[in-house]
C-alpha positions as CSV (number, residue, x, y, z in Angstrom):
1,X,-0.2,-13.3,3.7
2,X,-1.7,-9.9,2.6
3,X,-1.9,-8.6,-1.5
4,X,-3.3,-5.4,-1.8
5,X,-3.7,-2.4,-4.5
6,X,-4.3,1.2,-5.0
7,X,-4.0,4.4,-6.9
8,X,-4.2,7.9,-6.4
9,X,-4.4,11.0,-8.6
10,X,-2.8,14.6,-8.4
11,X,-4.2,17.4,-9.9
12,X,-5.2,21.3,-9.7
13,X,-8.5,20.1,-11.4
14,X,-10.5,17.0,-11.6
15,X,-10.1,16.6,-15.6
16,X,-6.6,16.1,-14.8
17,X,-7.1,12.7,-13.6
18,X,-8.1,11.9,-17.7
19,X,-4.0,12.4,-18.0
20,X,-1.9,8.9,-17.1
21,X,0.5,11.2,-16.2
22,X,-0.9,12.4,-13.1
23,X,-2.1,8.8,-12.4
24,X,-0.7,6.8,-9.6
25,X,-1.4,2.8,-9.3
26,X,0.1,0.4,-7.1
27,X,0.3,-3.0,-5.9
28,X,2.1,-5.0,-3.6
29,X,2.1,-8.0,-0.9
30,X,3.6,-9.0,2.5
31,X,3.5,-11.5,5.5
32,X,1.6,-10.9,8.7
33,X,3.0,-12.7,11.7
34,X,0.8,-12.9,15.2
35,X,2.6,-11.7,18.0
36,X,-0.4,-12.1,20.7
37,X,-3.3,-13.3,19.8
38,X,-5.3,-12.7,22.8
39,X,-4.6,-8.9,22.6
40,X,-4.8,-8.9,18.9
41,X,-1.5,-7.5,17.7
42,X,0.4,-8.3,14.6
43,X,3.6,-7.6,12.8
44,X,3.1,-7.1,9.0
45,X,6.2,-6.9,6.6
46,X,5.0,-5.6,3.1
47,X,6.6,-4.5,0.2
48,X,4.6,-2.4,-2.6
49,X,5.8,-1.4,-6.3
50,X,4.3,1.9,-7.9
51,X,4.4,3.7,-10.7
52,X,7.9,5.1,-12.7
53,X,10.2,2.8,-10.1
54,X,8.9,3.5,-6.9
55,X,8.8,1.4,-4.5
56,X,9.2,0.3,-0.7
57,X,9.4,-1.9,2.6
58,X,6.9,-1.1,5.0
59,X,7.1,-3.0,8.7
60,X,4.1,-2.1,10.6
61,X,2.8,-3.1,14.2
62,X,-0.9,-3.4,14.5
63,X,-4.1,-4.4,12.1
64,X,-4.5,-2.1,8.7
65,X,-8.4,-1.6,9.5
């Protein structure tokens, strides 16, 4: 099982990032399943939930570091 978080900011300038508005957070979760251990590879499944309804599925083969 994975949990993770994040945010992110856009703006022309860095007082911007003051503003919610141009403030991103988000959070989500998933499963990681071991295809081959020996050679280290993995299938992860996660879904994440963002800011003003965003959201998405994200399957990914391989480690996230």
């Amino acid at each position: 099982m994975s949990v993770f978080g994040g945010a992110g900011c856009l703006y022309d300038r860095s007082s911007d990032c003051s503003s919610s508005d141009n403030r991103y957070p988000a959070i989500g979760g998933g499963l990681i399943y071991v295809l081959r251990e020996v050679a280290g590879i993995v299938l992860r499944l996660e879904y994440a939930v963002g800011k003003d309804d965003n959201h998405g599925f994200y399957l990914t083969l391989g480690n996230p570091y």
